[in-house]
N, CA, C and O of each residue as an XYZ file, in Angstrom:
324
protein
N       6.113     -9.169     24.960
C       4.681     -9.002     25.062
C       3.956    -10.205     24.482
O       3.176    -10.205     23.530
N       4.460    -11.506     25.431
C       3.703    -12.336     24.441
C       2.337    -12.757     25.034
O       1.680    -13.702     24.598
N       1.995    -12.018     26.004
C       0.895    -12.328     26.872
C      -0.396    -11.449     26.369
O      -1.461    -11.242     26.951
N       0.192    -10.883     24.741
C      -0.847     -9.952     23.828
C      -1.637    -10.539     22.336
O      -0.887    -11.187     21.606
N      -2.318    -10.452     22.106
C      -2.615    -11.078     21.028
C      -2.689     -9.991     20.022
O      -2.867     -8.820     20.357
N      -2.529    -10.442     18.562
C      -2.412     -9.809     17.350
C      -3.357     -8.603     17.389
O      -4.328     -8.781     18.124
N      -3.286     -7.148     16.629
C      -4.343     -6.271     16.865
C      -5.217     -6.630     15.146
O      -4.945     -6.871     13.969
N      -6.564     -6.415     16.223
C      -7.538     -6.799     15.064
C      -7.356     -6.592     13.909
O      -6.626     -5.676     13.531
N      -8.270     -7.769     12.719
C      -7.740     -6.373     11.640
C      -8.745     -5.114     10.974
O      -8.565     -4.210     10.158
N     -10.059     -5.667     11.929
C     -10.866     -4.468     12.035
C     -10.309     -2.916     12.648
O     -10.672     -1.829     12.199
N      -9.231     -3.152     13.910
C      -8.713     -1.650     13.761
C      -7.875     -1.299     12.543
O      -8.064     -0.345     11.789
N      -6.953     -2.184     12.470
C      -6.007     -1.672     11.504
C      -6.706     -1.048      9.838
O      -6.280     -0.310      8.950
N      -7.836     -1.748     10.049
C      -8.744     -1.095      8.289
C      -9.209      0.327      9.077
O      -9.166      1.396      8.468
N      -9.594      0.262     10.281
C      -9.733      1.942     10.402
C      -8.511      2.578     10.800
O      -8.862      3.478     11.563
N      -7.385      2.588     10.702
C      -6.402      2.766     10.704
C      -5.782      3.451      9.684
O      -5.110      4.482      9.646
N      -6.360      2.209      8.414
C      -5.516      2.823      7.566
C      -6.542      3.692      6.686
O      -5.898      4.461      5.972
N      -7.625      3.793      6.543
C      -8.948      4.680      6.326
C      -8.757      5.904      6.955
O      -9.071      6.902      6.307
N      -8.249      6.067      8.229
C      -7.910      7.388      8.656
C      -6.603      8.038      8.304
O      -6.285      9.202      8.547
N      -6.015      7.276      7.800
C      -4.718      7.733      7.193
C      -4.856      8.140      6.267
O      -4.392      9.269      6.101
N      -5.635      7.412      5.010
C      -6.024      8.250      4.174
C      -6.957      9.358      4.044
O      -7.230      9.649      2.879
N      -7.584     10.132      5.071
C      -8.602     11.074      5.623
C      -7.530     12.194      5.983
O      -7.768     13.401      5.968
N      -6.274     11.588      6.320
C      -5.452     12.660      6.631
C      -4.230     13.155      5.839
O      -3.376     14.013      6.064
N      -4.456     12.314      4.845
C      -3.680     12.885      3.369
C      -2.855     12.097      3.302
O      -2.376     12.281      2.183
N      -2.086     10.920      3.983
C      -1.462      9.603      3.377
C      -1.656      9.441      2.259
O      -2.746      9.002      1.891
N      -0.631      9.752      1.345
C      -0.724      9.059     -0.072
C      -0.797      7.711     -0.115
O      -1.645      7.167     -0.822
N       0.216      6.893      0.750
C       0.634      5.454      0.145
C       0.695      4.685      1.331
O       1.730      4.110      1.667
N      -0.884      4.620      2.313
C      -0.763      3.616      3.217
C      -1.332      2.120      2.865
O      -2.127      1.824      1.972
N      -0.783      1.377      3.694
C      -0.823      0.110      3.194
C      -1.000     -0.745      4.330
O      -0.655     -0.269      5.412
N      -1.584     -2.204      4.307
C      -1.155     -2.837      5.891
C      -0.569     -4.330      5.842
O      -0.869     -5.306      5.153
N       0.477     -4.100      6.944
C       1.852     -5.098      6.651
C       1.187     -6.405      7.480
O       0.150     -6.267      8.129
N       1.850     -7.598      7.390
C       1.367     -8.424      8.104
C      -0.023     -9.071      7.928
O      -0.267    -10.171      8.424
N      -0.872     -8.417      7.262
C      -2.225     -9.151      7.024
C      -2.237     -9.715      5.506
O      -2.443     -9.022      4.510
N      -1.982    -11.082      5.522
C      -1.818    -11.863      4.743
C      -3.252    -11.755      3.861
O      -4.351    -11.909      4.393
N      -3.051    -11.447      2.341
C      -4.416    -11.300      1.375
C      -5.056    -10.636      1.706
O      -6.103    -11.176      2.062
N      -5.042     -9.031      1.883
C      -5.831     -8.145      2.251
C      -6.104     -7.138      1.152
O      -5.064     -6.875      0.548
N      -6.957     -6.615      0.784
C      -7.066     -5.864     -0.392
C      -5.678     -4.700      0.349
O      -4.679     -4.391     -0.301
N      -5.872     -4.354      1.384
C      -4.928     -2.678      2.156
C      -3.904     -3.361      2.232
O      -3.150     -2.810      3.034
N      -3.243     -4.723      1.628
C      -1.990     -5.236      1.942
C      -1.338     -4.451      0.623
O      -0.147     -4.188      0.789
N      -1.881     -4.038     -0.624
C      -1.315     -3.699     -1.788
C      -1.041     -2.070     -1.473
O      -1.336     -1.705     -0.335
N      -0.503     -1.074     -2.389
C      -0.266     -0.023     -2.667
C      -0.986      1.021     -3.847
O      -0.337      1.153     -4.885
N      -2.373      1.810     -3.731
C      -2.526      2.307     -4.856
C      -2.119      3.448     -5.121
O      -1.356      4.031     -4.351
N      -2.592      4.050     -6.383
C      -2.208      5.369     -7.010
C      -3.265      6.123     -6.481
O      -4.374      5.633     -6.690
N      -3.228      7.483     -5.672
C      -3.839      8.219     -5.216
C      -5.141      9.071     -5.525
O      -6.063      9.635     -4.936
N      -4.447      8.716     -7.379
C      -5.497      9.485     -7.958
C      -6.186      8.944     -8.740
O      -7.130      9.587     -9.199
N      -5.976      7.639     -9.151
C      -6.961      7.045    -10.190
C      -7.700      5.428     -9.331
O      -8.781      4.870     -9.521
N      -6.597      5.104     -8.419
C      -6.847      3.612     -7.377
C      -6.152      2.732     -8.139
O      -6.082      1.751     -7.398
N      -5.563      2.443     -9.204
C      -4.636      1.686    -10.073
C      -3.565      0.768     -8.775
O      -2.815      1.306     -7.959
N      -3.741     -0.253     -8.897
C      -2.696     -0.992     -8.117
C      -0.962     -0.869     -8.612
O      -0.485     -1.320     -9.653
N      -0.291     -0.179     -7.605
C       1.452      0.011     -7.663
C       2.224     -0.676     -7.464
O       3.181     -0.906     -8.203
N       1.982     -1.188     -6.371
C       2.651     -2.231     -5.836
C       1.438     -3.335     -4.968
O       0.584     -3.158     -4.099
N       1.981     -4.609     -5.832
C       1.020     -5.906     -5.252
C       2.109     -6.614     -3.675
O       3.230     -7.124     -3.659
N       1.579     -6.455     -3.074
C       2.104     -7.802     -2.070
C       1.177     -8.900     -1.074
O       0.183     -8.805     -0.354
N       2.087     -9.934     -1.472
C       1.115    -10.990     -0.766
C       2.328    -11.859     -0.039
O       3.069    -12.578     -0.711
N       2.454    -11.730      1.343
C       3.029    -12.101      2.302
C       4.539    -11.723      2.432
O       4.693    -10.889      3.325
N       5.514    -12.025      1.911
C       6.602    -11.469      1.700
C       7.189    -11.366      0.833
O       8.404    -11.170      0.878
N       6.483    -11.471     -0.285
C       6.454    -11.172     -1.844
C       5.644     -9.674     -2.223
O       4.593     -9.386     -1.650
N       6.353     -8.653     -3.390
C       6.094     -8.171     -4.073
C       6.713     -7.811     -5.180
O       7.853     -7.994     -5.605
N       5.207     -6.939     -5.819
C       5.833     -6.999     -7.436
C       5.139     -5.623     -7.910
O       3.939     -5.409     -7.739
N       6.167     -4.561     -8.625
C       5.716     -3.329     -9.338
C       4.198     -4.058    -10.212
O       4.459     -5.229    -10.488
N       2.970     -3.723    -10.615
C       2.264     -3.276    -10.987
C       1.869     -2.532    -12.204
O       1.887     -3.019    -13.334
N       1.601     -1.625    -11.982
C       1.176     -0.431    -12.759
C       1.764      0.855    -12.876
O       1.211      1.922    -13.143
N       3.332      0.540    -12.567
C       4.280      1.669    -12.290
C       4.733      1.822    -13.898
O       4.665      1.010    -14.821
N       5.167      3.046    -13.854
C       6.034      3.167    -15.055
C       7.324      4.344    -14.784
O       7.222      5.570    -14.767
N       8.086      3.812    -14.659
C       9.127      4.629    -13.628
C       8.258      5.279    -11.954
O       7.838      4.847    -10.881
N       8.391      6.475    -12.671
C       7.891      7.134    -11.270
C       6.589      7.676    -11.188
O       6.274      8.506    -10.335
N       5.573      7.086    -12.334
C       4.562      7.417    -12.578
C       3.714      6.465    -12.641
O       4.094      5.382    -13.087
N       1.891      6.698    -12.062
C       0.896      5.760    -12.785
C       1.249      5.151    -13.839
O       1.944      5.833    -14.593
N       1.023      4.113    -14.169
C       1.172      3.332    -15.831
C      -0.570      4.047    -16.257
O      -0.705      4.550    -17.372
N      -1.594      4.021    -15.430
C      -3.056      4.619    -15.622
C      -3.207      5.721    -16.325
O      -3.635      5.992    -17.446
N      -2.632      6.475    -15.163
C      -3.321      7.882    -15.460
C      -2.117      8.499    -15.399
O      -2.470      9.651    -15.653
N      -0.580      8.562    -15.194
C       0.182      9.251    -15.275
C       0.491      9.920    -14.160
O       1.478     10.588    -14.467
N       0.136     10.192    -12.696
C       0.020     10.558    -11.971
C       1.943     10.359    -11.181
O       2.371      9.237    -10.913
N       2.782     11.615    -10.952
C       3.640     11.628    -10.279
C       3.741     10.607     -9.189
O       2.964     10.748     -8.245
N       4.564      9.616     -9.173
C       4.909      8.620     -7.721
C       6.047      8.766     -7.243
O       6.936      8.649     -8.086
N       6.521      9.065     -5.790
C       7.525      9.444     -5.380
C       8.040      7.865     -4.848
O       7.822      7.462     -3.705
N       8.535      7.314     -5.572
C       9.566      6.478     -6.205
C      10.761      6.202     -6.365
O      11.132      6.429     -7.517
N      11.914      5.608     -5.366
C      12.911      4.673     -6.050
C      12.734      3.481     -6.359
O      12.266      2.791     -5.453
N      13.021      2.779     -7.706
C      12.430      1.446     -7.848
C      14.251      0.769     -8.038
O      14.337     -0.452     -8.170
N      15.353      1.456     -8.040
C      16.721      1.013     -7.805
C      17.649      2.267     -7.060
O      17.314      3.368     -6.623
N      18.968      1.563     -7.132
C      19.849      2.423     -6.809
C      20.977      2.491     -7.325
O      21.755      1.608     -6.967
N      21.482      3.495     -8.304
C      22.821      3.103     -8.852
C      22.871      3.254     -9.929
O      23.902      2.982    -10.544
């Protein structure tokens, strides 16, 4: 499909705005380089979880499986083993 061009990133912010309208805890958007919706927050306080900026990321404000904020349950593997 290369006869398509990239989808805006005006849909994809209503995209991911409706995701969270529909109870998405942890949507995010891939591919848009420096986007505030490129990161991951905590549902209940907005605390940043996970930062990413292009194909880099980095835990945040995690503390195991919880907000580092407010404490808030995160369904979480951060290893394996």
């Amino acid at each position: 499909m290369t006869d398509r061009g990239g989808t805006p990133v005006a849909t994809l912010e209503k995209i991911y705005t409706r995701a969270k309208e529909l109870g998405l805890r942890f949507p995010y958007l891939g591919n848009v380089y420096n986007h505030r919706y490129e990161n991951t927050y905590c549902p209940a306080c907005g605390a940043t979880l996970i930062e990413r900026q292009g194909f880099s990321s980095r835990f945040r404000e995690l503390d195991g499986t919880q907000c580092g904020k407010c404490g808030e349950k995160i369904g979480i593997v951060t290893h394996v083993g």
